[in-house]
KEKOL-622690 format. One record per atom (N, C-alpha, C, O): residue in three letters; atom name; x, z, y. Coordinates in pm, whole numbers. Layout:
> fiti/balo/c1/c3/c2
> ALA/CA/X/Z/Y
...
***
This chain:
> fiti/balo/c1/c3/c2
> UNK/N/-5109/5727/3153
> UNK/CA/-5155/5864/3136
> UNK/C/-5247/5872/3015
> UNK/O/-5335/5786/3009
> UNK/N/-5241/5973/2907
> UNK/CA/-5295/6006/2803
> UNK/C/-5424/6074/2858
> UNK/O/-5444/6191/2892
> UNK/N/-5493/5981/2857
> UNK/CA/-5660/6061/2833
> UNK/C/-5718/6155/2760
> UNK/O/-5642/6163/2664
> UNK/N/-5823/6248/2739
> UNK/CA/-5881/6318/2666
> UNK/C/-5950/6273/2530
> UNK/O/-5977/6337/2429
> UNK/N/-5968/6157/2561
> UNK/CA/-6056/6044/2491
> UNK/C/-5953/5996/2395
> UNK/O/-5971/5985/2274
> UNK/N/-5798/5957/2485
> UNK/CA/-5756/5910/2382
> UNK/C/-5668/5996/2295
> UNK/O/-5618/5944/2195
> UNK/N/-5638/6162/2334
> UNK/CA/-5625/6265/2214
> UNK/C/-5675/6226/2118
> UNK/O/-5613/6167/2029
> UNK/N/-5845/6258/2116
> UNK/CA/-5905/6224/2039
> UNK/C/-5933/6124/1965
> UNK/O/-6009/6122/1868
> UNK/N/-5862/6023/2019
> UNK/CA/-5868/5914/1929
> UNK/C/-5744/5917/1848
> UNK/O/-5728/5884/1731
> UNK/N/-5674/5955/1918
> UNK/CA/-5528/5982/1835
> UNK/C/-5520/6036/1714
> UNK/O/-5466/5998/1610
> UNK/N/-5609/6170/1756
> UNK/CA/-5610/6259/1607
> UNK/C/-5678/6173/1494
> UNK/O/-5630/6154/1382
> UNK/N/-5820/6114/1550
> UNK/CA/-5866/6065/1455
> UNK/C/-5817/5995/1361
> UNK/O/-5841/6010/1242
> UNK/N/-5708/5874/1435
> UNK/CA/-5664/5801/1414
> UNK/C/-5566/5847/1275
> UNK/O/-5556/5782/1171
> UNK/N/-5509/5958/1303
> UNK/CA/-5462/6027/1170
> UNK/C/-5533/6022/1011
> UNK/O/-5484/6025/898
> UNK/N/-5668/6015/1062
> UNK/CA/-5748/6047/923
> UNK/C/-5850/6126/901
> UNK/O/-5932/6131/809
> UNK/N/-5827/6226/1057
> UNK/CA/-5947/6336/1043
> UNK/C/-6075/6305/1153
> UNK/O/-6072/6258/1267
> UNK/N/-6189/6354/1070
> UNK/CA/-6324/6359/1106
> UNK/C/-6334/6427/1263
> UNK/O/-6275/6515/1328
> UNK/N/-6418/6355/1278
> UNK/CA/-6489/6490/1459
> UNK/C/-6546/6610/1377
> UNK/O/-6548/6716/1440
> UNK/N/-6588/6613/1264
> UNK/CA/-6619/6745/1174
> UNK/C/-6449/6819/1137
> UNK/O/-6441/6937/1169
> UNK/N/-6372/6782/1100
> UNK/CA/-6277/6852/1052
> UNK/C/-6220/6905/1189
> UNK/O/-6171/7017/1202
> UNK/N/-6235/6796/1303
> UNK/CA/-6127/6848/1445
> UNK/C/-6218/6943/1490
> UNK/O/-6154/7040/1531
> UNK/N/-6302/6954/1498
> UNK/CA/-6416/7032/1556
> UNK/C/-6410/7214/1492
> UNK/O/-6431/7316/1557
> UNK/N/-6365/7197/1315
> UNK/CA/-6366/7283/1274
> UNK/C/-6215/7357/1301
> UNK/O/-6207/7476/1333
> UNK/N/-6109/7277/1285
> UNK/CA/-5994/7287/1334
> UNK/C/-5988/7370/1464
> UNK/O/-5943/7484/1448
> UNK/N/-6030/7331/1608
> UNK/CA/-6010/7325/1657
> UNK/C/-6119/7464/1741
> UNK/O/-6123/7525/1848
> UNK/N/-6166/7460/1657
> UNK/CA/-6321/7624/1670
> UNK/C/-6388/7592/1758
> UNK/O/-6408/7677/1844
> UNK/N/-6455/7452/1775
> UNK/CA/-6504/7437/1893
> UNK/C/-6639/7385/1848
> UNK/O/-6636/7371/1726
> UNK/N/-6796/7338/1916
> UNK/CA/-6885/7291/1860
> UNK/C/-6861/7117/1807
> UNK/O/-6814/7039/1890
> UNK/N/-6877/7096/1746
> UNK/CA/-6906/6909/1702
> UNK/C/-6985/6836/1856
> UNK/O/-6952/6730/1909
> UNK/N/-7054/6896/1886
> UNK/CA/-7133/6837/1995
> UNK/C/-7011/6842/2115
> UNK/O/-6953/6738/2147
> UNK/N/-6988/6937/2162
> UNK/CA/-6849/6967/2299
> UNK/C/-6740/6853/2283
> UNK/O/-6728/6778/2379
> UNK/N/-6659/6832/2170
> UNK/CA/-6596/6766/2074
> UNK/C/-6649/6609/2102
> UNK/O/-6575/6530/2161
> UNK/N/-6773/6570/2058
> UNK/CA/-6813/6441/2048
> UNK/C/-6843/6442/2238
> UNK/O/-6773/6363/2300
> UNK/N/-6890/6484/2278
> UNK/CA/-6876/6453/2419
> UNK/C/-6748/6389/2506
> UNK/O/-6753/6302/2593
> UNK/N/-6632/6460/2453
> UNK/CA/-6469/6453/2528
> UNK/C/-6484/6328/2467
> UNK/O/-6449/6233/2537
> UNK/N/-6518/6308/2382
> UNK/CA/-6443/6156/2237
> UNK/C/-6485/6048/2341
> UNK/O/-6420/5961/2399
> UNK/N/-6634/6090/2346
> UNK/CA/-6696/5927/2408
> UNK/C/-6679/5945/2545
> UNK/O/-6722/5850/2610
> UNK/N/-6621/6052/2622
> UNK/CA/-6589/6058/2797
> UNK/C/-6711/6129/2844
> UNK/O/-6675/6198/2940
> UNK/N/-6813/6143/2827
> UNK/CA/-6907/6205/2835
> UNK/C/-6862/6335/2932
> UNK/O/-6917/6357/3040
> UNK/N/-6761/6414/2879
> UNK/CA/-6715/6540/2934
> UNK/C/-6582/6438/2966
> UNK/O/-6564/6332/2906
> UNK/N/-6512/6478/3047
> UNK/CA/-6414/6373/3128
> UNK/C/-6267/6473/3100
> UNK/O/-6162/6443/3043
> UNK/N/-6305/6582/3156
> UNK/CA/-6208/6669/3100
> UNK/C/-6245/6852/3036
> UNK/O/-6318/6937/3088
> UNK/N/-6180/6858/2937
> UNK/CA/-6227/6991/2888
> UNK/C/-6156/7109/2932
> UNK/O/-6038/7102/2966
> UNK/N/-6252/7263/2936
> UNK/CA/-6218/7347/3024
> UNK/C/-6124/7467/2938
> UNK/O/-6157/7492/2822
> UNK/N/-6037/7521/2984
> UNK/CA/-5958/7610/2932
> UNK/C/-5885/7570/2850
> UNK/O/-5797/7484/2845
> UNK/N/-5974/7709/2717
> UNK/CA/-5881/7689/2604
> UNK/C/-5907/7576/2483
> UNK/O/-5847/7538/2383
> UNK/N/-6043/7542/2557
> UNK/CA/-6032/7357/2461
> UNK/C/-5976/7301/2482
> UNK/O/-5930/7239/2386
> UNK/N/-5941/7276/2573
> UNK/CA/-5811/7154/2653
> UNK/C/-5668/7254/2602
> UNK/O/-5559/7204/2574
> UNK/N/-5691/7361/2600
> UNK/CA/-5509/7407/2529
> UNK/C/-5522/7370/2322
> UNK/O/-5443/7336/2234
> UNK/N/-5620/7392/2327
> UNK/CA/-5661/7373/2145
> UNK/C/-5589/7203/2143
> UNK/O/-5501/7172/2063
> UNK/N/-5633/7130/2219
> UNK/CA/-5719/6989/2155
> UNK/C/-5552/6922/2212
> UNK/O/-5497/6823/2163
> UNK/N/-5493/7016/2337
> UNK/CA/-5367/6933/2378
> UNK/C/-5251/6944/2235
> UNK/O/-5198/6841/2195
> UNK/N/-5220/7093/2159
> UNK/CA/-5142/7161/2081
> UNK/C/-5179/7083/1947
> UNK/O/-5083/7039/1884
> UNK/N/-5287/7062/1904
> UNK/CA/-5270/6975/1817
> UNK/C/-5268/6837/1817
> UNK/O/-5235/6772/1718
> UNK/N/-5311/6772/1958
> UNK/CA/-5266/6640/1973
> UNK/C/-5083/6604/1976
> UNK/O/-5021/6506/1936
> UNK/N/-5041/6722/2036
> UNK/CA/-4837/6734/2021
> UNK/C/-4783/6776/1899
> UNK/O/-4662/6786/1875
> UNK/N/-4907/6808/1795
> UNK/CA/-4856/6844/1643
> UNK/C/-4887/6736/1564
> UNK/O/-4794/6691/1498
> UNK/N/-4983/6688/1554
> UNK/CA/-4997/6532/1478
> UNK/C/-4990/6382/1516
> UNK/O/-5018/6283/1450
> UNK/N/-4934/6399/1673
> UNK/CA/-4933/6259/1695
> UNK/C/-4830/6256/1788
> UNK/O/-4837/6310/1899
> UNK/N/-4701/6173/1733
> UNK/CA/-4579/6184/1805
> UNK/C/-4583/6124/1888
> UNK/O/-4667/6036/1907
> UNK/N/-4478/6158/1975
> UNK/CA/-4495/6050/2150
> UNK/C/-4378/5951/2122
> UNK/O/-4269/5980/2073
> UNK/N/-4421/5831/2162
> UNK/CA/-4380/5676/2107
> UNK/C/-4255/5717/2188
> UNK/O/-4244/5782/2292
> UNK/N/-4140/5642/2081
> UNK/CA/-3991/5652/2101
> UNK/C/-3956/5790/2048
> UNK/O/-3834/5804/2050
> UNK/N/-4016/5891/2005
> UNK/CA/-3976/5969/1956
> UNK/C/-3932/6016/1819
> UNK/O/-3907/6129/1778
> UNK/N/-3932/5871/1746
> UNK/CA/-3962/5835/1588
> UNK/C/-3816/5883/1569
> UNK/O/-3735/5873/1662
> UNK/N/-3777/5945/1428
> UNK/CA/-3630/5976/1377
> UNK/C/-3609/5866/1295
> UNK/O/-3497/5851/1246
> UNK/N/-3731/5761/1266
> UNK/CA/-3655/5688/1219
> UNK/C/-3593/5542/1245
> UNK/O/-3626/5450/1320
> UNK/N/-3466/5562/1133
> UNK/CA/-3382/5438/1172
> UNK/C/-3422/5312/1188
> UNK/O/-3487/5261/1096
> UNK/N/-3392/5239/1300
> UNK/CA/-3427/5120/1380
> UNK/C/-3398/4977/1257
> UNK/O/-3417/4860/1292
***
């Protein structure tokens, strides 16, 4: 099961800052750095719809690669 924690690590993992996801994502840096380190365990509403939509836009789900083997 994909954690909250590890969204966020996911995205990061892309390249972008807890400042850029934070801004991305219209949410505070502080709310944001909380989910990262588990602190907040799970986020409420429409942070958890923000933070899920771009975790399914920049980070593909393994086996889902087009490319050739």
């Amino acid at each position: 099961m994909v954690t909250w924690q590890d969204r966020i690590r996911a995205l990061r993992d892309t390249g972008l800052t807890l400042r850029q996801l934070a801004e991305m994502l219209d949410m505070p840096m502080s709310t944001l750095g909380d989910i990262a380190t588990g602190r907040t365990e799970s986020p409420r509403g429409e942070s958890a719809i923000r933070i899920d939509a771009l975790y399914r836009d920049r980070c593909p789900a393994p086996g889902n690669s087009t490319a050739a083997a």
